[in-house]
N, C-alpha and C positions, 0 to 999 in steps of 0.2 A: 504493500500500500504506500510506506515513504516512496519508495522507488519511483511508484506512479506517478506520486504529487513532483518530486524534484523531476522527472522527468517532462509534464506539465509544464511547468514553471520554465522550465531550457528552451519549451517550443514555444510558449506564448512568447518569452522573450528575444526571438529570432525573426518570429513574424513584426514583433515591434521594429527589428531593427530594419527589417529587409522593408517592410512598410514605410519607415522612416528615411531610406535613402532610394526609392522608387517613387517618393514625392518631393524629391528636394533634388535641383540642378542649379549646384553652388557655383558660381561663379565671380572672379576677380574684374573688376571694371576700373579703367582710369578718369578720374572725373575733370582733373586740372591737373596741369604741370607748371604753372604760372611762368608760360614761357610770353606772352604779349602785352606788352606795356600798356597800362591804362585798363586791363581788364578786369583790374579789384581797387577799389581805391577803400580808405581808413575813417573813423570819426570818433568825437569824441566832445562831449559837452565842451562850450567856450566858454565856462565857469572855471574848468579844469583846467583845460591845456587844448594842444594843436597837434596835429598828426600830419606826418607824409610819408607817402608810399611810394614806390619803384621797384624796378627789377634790375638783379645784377647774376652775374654769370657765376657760374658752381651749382654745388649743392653737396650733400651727403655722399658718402663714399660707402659701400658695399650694400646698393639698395639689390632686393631681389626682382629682376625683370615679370611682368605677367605673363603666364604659361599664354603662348601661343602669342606672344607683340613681336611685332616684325623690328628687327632688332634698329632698324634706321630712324627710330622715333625721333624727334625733334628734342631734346630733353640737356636743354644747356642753363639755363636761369631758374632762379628762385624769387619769391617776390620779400622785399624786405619793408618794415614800418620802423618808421620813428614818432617817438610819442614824448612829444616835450610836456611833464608836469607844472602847471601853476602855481598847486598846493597839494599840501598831504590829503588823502582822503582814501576811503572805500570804493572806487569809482570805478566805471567800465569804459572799456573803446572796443567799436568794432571794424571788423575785416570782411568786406562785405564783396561779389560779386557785382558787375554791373548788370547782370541778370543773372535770377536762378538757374541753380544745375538742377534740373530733372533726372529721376533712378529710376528707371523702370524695373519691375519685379520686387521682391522683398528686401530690401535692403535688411543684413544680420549687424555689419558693421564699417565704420565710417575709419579712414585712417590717413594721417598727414605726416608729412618729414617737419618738426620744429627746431629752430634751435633757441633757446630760451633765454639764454644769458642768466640762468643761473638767479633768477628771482623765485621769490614767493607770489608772483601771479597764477592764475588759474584759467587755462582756457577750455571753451565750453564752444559745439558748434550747434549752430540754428537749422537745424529744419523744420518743414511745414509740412502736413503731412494731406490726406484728402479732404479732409473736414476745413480744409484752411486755417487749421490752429497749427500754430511756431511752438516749439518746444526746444529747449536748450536742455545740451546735454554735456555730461560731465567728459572731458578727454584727458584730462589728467594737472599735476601741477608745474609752472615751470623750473623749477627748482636743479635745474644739471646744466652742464658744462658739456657745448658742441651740439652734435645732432640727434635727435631720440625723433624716433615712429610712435606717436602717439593714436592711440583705438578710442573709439569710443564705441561701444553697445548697443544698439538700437532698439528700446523697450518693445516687447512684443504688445500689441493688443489686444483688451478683452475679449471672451467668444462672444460678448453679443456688440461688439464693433465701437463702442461708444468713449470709450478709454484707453490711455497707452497713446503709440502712435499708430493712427489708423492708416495702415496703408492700402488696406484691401474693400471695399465693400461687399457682400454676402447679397444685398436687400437689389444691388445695382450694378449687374454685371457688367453695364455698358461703360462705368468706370474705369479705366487704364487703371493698374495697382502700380504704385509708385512712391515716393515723395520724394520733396524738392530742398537742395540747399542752399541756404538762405545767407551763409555766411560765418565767422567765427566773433565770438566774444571773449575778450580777456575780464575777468575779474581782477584787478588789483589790489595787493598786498598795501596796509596805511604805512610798514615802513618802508617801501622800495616806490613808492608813487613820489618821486620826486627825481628832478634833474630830465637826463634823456633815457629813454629807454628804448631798447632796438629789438626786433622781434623779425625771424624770417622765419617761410614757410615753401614747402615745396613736397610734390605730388603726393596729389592728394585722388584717392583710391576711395572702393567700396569693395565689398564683397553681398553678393546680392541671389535670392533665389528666384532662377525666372521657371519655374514648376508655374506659377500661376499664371502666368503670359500663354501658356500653351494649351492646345486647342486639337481635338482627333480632327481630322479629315470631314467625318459623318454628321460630328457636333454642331447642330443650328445655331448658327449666332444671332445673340440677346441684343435688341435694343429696335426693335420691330414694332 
């Protein structure tokens, strides 16, 4: 009888896995390489301080290439910020596109090359998802020296669609599943918000499941 149940138990959890990677095609996507000047620019309360942004040539050393990019990619520049402080405070600046980046499929996780100089800031990226609600998310602290691949998580959503970030509608198939990024937020530290402060960033990736983008042959498409 144990034998039966542990044996059970082996199959039910085989069919979960085998279910589980026969509904999921993970894939790496490049979202920005901030290789074109002028295609993110910075801001920051004029209570605070002033920002400027530009591109300069480098980046990180031992990035991993995405399986299958044809090796000739364009991938010379990084984009850099400077953030001249007014006064000390709690305060933010963001790093924004000049238009949102669109994700088609599930996006699991969001990830950037930084280098931080080594503060106590905090950055956080924006996305919006289909509801048209922005949600900031945690990517990590700036607190190291040179270059770090900073992740951030992308909350899954409730099952009845209403919370988290929604990327999928259930009720509205003729909705694309997606969301969109809206750009990066630094939280600053009260003691390092003073003087200048430099910040660069460079390719910036997802990894995303397009399982729900796909469609059999036979399957009537919704929105008739």
């Amino acid at each position: 009888m144990k034998r039966f149940a542990i044996l059970t138990v082996l199959l039910v959890a085989a069919f979960g896995v085998a279910y589980a990677q026969s509904s999921e095609e993970i894939d790496e996507v490049s979202l920005d390489r901030f290789e074109i000047e002028g295609a993110w620019y910075s801001a920051i309360s004029s209570d605070n301080g002033f920002t400027a942004s530009r591109t300069f040539s480098g980046g990180p050393a031992g990035r991993e290439p995405i399986q299958g990019e044809d090796g000739d990619v364009q991938d010379e520049n990084v984009l850099g910020v400077r953030v001249d402080f007014l006064r000390r405070g709690l305060h933010t600046f963001t790093v924004t596109p000049v238009r949102p980046i669109p994700i088609d499929g599930i996006t699991k996780t969001i990830s950037v090359w930084v280098a931080g100089r080594n503060s106590s800031h905090e950055l956080r990226i924006l996305v919006r998802d289909i509801l048209g609600r922005t949600h900031s998310i945690y990517m990590g602290d700036l607190n190291f020296q040179g270059w770090r691949q900073l992740t951030a998580v992308i909350p899954a959503q409730s099952v009845d669609g209403r919370s988290g970030v929604v990327q999928r509608s259930h009720t509205n198939t003729s909705i694309r599943p997606g969301i969109e990024v809206l750009g990066f937020r630094v939280h600053t530290d009260l003691t390092d918000s003073i003087g200048s402060y430099y910040i660069y960033f460079d390719d910036l990736r997802a990894s995303r499941d397009m399982f729900a983008l796909g469609r059999d042959e036979d399957d009537p498409v919704d929105g008739w």
